[in-house]
C-alpha positions in Angstrom: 17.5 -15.6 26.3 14.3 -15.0 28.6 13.2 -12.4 26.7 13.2 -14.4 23.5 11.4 -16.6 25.1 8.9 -14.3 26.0 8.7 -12.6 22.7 8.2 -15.9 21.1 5.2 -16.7 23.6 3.8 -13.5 22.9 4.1 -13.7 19.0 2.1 -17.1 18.8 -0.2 -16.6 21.5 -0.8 -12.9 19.8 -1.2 -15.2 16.0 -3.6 -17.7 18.0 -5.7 -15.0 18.6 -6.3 -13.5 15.1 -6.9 -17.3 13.7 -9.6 -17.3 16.4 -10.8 -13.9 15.6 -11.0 -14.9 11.9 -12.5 -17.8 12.2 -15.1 -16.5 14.3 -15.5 -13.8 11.6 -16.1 -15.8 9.2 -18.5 -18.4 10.7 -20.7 -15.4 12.0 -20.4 -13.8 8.3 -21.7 -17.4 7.0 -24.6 -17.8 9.3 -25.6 -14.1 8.4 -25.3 -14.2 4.9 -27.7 -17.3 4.5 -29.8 -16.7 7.3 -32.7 -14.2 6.7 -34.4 -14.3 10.1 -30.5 -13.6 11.6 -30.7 -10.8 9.1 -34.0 -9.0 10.1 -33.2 -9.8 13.8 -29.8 -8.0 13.8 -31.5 -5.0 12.1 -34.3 -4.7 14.4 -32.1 -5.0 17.3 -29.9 -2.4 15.8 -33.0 -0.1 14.8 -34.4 -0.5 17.9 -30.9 0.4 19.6 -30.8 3.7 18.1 -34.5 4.5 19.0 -33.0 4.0 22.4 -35.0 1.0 23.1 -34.0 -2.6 24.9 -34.1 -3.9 21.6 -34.6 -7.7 23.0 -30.9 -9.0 22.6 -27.8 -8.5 20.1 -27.8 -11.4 17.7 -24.4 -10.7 16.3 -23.2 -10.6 19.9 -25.3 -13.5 20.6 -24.1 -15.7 16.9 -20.1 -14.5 18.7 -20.5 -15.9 22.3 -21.8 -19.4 21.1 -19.1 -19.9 18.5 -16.3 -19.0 20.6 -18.0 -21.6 23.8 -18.1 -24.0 21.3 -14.3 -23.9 20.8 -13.8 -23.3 24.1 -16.1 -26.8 24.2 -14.1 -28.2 21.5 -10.6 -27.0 22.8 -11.4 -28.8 26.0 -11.9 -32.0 24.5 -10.0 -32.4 22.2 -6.5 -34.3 22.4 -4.1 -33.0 19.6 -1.2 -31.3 21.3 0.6 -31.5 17.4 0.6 -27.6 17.5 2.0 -27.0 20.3 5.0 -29.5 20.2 5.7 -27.9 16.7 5.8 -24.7 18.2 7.9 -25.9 21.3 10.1 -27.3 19.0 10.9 -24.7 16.7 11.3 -22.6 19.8 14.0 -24.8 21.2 15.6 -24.9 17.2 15.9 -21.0 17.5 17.5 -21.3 21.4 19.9 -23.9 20.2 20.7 -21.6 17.7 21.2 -18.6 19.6 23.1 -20.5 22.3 25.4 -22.5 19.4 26.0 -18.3 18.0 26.9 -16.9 21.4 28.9 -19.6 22.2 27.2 -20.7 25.3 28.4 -24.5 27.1 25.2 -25.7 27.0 22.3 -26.8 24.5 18.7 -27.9 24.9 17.2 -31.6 24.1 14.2 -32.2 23.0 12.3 -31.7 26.0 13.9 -28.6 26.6 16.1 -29.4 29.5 20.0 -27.7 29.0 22.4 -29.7 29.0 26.0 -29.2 28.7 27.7 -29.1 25.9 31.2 -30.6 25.7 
């Protein structure tokens, strides 16, 4: 039953991620795609990387870090917890259901506290 648990954890904290990566994929893409001065910066930074240079600064690397601090900005204010109930829920769905096949003596409520089942 632990391990479940943990596998679960693992799966959406592991399908978190990716939404962030592509997210942050695509909003960097975006800015690049209409920005011609992020364009000609990123080149010369890459041209100049290659010549061995300092180059000045990595704009892609640059347009990564401020997206990403402001979710982390946006994460940290913001109130809705919806996601995470759904997924606490559905976890306790799939441990009610594991305990009902095993035929434990006990359940979980809402919360998540067992309780035991007569």
């Amino acid at each position: 039953m632990l391990n479940m648990i943990a596998q679960e954890e693992a799966s959406n904290e592991e399908k978190a991620k990716i939404a962030l990566m592509e997210a942050a994929v695509a909003d960097v893409t975006s800015q690049f795609s209409s920005a011609k001065n992020l364009k000609k910066a990123a080149l010369d930074s890459a041209i100049a990387s290659i010549k061995g240079g300092a180059g000045g600064g990595d704009p892609v690397k640059d347009a990564f870090i401020k997206f990403f601090q402001a979710k982390a900005t946006e994460a940290g204010t913001s109130s809705d917890d919806s996601e995470e109930k759904a997924q606490r829920a559905a976890l306790i769905a799939k441990l009610n259901g594991v305990a009902k096949n095993e035929g434990f003596f006990f359940h979980f409520d809402e919360s998540g506290k067992p309780g035991m089942k007569v």
